[in-house]
TORMARGU-946899 format. One record per residue (C-alpha): residue in one letter; x, y, z; residue number from 1. Coordinates in steps of 0.02 Angstrom, whole numbers. Layout:
% TORMARGU-946899
+------+--------+--------+--------+-----+
: type :     px :     py :     pz : seq :
+------+--------+--------+--------+-----+
:    A :      X :      Y :      Z : NUM :
...
+------+--------+--------+--------+-----+
% end
This chain:
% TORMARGU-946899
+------+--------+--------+--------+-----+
: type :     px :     py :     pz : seq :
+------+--------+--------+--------+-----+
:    X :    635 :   -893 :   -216 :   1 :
:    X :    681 :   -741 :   -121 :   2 :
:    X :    566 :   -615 :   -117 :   3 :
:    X :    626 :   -455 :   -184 :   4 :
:    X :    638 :   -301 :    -52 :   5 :
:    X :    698 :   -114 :    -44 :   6 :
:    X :    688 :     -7 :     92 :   7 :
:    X :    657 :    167 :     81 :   8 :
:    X :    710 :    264 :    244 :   9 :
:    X :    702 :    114 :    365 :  10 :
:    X :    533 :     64 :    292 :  11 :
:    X :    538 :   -120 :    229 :  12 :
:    X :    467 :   -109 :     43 :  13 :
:    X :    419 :   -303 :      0 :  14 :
:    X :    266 :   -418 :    -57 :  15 :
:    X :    264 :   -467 :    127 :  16 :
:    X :    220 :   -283 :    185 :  17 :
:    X :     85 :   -187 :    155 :  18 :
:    X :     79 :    -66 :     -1 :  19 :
:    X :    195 :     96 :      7 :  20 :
:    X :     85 :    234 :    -23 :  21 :
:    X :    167 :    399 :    -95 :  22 :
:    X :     89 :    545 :   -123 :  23 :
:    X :    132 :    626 :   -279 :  24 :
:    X :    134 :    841 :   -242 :  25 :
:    X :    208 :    863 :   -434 :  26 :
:    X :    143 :   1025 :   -497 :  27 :
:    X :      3 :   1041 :   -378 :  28 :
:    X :     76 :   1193 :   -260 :  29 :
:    X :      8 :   1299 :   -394 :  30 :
:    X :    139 :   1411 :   -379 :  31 :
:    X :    138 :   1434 :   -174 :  32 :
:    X :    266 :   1362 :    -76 :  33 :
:    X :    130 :   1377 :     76 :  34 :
:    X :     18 :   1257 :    -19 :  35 :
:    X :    162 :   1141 :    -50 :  36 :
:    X :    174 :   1120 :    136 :  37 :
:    X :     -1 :   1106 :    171 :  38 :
:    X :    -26 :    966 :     40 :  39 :
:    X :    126 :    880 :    122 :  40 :
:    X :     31 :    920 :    313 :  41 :
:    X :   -132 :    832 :    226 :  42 :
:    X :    -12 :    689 :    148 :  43 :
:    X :     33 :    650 :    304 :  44 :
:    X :   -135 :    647 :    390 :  45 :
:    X :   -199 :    521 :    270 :  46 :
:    X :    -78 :    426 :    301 :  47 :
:    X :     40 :    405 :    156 :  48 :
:    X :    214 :    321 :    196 :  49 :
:    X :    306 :    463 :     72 :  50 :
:    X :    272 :    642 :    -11 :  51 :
:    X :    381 :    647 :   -177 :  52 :
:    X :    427 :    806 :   -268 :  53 :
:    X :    468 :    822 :   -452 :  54 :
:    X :    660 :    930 :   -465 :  55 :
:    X :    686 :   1030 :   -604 :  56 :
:    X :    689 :   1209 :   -682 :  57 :
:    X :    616 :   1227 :   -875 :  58 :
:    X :    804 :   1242 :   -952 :  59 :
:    X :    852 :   1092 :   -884 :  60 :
:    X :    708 :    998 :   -943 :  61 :
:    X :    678 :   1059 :  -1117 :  62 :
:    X :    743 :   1206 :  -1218 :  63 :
:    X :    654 :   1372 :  -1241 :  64 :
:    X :    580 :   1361 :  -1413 :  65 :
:    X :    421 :   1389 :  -1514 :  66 :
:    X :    430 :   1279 :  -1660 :  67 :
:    X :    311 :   1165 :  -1672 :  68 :
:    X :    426 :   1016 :  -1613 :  69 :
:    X :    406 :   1107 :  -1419 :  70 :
:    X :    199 :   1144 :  -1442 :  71 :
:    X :     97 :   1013 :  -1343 :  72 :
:    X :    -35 :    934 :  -1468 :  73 :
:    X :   -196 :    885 :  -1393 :  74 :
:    X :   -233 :    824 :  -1197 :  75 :
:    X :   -247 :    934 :  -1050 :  76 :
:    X :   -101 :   1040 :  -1130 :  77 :
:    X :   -146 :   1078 :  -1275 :  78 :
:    X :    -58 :   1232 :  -1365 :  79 :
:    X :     69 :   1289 :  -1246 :  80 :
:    X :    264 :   1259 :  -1274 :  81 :
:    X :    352 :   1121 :  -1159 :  82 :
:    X :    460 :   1288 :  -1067 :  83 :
:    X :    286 :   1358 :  -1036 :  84 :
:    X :    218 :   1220 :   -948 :  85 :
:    X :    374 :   1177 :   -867 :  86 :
:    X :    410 :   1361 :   -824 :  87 :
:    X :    227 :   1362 :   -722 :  88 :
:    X :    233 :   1196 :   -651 :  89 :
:    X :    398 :   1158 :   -585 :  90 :
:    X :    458 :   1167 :   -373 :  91 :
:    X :    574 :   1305 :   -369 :  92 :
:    X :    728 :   1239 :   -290 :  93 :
:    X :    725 :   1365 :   -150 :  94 :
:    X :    575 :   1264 :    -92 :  95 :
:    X :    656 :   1100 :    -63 :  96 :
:    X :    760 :   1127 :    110 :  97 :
:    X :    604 :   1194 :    201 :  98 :
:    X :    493 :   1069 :    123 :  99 :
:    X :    606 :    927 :    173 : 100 :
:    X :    623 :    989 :    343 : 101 :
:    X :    416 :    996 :    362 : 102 :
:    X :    405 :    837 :    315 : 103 :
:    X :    540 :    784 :    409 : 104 :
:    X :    440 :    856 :    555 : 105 :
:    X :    287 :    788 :    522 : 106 :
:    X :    345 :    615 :    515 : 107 :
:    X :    337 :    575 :    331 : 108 :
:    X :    449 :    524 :    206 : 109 :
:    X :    500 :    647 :     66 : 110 :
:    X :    611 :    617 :    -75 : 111 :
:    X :    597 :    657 :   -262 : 112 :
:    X :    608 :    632 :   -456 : 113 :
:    X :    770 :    707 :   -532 : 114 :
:    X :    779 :    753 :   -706 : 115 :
:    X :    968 :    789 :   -733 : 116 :
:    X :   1134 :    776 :   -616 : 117 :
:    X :   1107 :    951 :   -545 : 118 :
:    X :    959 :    903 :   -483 : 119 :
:    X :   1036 :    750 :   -411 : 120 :
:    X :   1167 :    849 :   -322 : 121 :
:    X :   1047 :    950 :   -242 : 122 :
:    X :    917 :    812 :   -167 : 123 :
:    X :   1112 :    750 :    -93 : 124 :
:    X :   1144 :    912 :     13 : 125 :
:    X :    970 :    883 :     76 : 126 :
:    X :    998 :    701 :    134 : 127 :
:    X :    855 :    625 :     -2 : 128 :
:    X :    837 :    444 :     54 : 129 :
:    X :    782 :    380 :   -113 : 130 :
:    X :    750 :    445 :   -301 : 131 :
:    X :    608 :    402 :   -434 : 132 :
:    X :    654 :    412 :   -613 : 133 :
:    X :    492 :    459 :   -683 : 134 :
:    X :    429 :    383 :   -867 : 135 :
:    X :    463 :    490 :  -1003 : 136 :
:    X :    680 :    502 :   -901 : 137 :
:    X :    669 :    268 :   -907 : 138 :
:    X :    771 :    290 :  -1066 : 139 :
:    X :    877 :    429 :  -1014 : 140 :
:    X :   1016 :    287 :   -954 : 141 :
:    X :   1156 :    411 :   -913 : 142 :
:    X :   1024 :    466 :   -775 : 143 :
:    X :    980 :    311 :   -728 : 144 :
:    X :   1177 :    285 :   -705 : 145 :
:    X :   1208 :    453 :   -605 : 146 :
:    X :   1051 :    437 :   -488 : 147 :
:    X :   1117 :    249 :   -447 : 148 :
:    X :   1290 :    310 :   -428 : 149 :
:    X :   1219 :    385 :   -249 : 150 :
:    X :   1204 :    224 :   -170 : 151 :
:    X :   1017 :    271 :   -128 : 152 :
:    X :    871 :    150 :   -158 : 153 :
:    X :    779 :    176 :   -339 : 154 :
:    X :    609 :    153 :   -407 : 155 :
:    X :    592 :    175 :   -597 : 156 :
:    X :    425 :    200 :   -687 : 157 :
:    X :    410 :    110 :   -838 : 158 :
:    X :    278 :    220 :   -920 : 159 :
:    X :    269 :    228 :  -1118 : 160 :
:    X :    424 :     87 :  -1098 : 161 :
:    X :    455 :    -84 :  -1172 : 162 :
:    X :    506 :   -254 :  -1093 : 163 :
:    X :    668 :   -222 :  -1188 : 164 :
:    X :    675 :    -19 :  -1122 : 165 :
:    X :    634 :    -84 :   -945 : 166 :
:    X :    781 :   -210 :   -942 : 167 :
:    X :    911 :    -70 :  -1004 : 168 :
:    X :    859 :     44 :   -878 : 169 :
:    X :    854 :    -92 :   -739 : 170 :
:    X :   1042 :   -140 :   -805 : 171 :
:    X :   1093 :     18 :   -804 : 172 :
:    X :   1048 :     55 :   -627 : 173 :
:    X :   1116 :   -121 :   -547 : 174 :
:    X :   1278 :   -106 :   -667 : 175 :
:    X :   1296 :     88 :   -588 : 176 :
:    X :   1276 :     21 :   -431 : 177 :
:    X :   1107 :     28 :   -372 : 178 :
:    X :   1084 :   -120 :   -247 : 179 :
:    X :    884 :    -77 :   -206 : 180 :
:    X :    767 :    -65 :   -367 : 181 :
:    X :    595 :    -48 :   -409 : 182 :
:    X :    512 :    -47 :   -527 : 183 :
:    X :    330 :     32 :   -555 : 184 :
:    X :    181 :    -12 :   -688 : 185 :
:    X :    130 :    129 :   -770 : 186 :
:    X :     29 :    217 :   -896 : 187 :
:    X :     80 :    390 :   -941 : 188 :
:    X :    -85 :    467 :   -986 : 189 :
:    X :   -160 :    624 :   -877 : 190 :
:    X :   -286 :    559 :   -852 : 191 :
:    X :   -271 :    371 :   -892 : 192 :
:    X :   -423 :    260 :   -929 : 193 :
:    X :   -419 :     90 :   -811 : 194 :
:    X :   -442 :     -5 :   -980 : 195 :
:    X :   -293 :     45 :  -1031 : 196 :
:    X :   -185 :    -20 :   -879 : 197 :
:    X :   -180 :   -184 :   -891 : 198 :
:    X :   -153 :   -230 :   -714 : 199 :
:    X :   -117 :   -432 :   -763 : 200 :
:    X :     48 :   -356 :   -839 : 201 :
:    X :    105 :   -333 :   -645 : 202 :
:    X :    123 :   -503 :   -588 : 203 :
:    X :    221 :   -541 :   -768 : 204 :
:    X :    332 :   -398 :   -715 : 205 :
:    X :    383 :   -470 :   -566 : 206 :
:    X :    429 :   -646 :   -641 : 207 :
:    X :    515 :   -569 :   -771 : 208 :
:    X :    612 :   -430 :   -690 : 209 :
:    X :    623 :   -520 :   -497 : 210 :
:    X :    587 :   -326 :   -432 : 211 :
:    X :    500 :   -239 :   -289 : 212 :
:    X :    358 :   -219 :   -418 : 213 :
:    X :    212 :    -68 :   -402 : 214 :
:    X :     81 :     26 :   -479 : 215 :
:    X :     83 :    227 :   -542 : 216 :
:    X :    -85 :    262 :   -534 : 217 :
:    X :   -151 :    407 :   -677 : 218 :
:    X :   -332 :    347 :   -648 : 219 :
:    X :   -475 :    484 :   -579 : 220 :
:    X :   -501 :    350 :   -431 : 221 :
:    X :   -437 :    200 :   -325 : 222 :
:    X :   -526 :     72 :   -398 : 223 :
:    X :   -377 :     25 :   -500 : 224 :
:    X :   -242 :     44 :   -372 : 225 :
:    X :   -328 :    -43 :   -254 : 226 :
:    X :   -347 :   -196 :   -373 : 227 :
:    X :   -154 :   -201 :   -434 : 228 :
:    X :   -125 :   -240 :   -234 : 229 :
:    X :   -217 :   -415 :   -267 : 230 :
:    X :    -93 :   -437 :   -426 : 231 :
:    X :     76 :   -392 :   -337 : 232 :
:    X :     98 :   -198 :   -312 : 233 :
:    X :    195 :   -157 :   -171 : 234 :
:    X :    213 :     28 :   -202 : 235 :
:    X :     38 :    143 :   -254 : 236 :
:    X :    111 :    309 :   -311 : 237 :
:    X :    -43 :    425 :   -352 : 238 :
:    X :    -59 :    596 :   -369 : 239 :
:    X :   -107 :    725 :   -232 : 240 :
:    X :   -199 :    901 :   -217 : 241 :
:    X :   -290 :    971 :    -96 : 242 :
:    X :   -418 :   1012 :   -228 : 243 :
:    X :   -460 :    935 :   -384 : 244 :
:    X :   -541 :   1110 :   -452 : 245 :
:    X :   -382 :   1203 :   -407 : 246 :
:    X :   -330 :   1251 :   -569 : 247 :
:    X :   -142 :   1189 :   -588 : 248 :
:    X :    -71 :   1083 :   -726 : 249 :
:    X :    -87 :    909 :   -633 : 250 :
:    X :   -252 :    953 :   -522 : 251 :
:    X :   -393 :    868 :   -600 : 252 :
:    X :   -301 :    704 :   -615 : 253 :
:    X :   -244 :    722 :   -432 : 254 :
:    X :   -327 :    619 :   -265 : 255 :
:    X :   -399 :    755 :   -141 : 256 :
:    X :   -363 :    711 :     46 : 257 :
:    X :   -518 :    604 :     82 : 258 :
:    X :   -483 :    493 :    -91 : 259 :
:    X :   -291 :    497 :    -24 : 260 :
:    X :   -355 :    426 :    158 : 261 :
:    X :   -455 :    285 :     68 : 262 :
:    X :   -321 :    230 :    -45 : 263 :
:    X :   -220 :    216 :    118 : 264 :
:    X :   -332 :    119 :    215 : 265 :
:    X :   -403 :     19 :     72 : 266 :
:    X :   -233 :    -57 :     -2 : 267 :
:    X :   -193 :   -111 :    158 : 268 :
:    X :   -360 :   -190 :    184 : 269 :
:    X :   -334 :   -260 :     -2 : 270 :
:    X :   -166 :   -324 :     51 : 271 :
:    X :   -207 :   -410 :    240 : 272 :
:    X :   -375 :   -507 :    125 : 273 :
:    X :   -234 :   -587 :     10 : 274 :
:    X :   -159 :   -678 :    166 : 275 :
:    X :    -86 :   -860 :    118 : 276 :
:    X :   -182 :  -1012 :     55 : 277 :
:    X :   -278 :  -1078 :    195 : 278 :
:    X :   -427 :  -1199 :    204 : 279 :
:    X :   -434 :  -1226 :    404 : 280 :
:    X :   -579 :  -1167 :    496 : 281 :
:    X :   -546 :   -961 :    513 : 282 :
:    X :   -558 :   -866 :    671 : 283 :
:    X :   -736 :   -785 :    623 : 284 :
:    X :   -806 :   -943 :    582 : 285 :
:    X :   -786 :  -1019 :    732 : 286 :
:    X :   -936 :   -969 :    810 : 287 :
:    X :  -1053 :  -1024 :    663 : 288 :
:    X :   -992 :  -1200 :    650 : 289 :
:    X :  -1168 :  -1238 :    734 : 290 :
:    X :  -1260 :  -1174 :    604 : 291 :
:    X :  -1212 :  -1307 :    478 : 292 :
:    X :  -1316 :  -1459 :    437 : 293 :
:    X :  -1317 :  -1607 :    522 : 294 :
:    X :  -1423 :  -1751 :    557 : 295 :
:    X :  -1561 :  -1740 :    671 : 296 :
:    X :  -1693 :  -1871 :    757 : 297 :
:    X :  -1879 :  -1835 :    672 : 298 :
:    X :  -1973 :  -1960 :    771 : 299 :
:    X :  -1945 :  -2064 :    935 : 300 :
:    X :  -1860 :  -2185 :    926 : 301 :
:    X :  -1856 :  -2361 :   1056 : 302 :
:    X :  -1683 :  -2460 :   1055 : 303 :
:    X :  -1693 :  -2591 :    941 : 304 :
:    X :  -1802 :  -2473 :    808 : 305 :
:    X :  -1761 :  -2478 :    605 : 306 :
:    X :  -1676 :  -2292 :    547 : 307 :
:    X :  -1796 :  -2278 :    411 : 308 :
:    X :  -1797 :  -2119 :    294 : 309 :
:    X :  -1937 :  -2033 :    380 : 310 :
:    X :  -1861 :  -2049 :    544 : 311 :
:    X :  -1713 :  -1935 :    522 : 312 :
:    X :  -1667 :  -1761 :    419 : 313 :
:    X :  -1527 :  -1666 :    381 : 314 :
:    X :  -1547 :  -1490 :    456 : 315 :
:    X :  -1464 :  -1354 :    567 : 316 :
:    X :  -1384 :  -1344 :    689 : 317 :
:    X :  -1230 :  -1450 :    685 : 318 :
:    X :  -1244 :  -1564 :    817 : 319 :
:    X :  -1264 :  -1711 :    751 : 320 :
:    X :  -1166 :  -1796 :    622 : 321 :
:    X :  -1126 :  -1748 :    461 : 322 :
:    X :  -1252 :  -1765 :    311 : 323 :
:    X :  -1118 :  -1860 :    223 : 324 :
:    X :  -1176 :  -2018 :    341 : 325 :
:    X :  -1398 :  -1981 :    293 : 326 :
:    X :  -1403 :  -2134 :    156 : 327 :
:    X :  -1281 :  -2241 :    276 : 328 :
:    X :  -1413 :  -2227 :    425 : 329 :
:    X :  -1549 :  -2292 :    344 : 330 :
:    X :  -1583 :  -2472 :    385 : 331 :
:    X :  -1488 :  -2458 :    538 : 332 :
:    X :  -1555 :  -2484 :    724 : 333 :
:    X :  -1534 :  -2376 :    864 : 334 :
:    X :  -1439 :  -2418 :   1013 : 335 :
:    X :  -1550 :  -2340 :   1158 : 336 :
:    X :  -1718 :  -2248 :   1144 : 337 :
:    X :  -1727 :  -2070 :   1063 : 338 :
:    X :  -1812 :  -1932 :   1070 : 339 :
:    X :  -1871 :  -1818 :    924 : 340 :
:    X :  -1805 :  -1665 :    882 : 341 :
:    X :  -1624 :  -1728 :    953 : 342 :
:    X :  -1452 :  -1749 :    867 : 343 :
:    X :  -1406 :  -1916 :    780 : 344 :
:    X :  -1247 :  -1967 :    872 : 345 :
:    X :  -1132 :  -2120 :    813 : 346 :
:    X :  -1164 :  -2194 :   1014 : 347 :
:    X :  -1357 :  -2196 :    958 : 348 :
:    X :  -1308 :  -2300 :    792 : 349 :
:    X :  -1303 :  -2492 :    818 : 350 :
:    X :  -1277 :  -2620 :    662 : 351 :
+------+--------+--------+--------+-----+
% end
């Protein structure tokens, strides 16, 4: 079977490679473009393979209304209207051309989530190299259908979606035209408990779907993100502030820059553990090979002499032979005199 692969600005995306790491800045500039760029400066430093951005304005998201259809209900939320919330946490579009060009300069990917063609258009002029259709947009197909009309690689996030959702969206995109999908396990809670992620559901998504599979990780650590590498993930998508206590609508969810620098390092080392099924004799281990068990002389010995049970042991090092050979040995005479406290060798053994 082929396995699945995307690549995202020249940067192979596959089971083969180690985990894509993006840094999610969503709301977390807090309403300063100068702390957009620094959390993109400390995205970078921790290593993170992309910075993604979330593009759209409150009317093109939701309508400007009080009844109680646009009131969030409960969560970190609670009691404010959809345009509100919107209204204080989106990018302002301004933003994106300077923020592409920093991280352009800095060496890290950027692309981002667009939530209607306008947006779309706009992440074009700039050159985007891929798009994310976030959760609650997986069953806005006509979306799906513009973004994949762009020829650019897509990742969908299947929070709060069905296997039956997932496949529409995935048709959608491939019968659009999208010829690089993937696909990402998520739960859209803020925060999300690890209970309720089911990470076994990964390695049944790629079976079922044959995708570039990965994780969007709500969690408060990397416990769980690390873990989906050993079931499949090739993509950890996490959120990202430079501080946790800051304030903004998607802070106290969000990985500061030390969490983001382990989650880095530690799905790679997650990933290069998995390796391939191998039982030979490892690098490391060579050197302890002489600290197995083996059979060993515990008395002299003249040639001619009876191998009786008190007259050898199984003990370390390993120079001798194997235990396996212990019951074998006994009744057995020895070739040539031996010395105590020396390793049984099969010249020593005589019938």
């Amino acid at each position: 079977m082929t396995t699945p692969v995307i690549k995202i600005a020249g940067r192979r995306i596959a089971a083969d490679q180690p985990p894509y790491v993006i840094a999610e800045l969503s709301a977390n500039h807090n309403g300063k473009l100068e702390t957009a760029m620094r959390i993109i400066e400390e995205a970078a430093k921790a290593g993170a393979d992309a910075v993604k951005l979330q593009t759209y304005r409150p009317d093109t998201i939701t309508l400007n209304c009080n009844s109680d259809d646009f009131k969030i209900k409960g969560g970190l939320w609670d009691g404010r209207t959809l345009y509100e919330l919107y209204e204080e946490a989106h990018m302002p579009w301004d933003w994106h051309k300077p923020l592409f060009e920093y991280a352009q300069e800095l060496g890290v990917t950027i692309f981002s989530s667009p939530f209607d063609s306008t947006a779309v258009d706009m992440l074009e002029e700039l050159g985007a190299p891929a798009y994310k259709i976030a959760s609650f947009e997986a069953i806005d197909l006509p979306l799906i259908e513009y973004v994949a009309r762009t020829g650019k690689p897509m990742i969908i996030s299947t929070g709060m979606a069905n296997a039956e959702e997932i496949q529409q969206a995935i048709d959608a995109a491939k019968g659009a035209g999208c010829k690089e999908l993937a696909i990402l396990h998520c739960v859209s809670g803020y925060p999300a408990p690890p209970e309720d992620y089911n990470l076994k559901t990964i390695p049944d998504m790629v079976k079922s779907f044959g995708l570039v599979t990965g994780l969007s990780d709500h969690t408060v650590d990397n416990t769980t993100a690390i873990t989906s590498v050993a079931l499949g993930a090739s993509l950890i998508e996490k959120h990202f502030t430079l501080n946790r206590n800051g304030g903004g609508p998607d802070d106290s969810f969000s990985l500061e820059p030390a969490e983001l620098a382990a989650l880095c390092r530690d799905t790679k080392t997650a990933w290069q553990a998995l390796g391939s099924v191998d039982y030979g004799r490892k690098s490391s281990e060579q050197g302890n090979v002489q600290f197995r068990r083996s059979l060993y002389f515990v008395k002299d010995l003249k040639a001619g002499d009876i191998i009786t049970e008190d007259s050898i042991r199984s003990v370390r090092p390993g120079y001798g032979l194997p235990p396996k050979y212990l019951h074998s040995l006994i009744g057995k005479k020895v070739s040539c005199d031996v010395e105590l406290n020396t390793p049984v060798k099969a010249s020593s053994i005589t019938n």
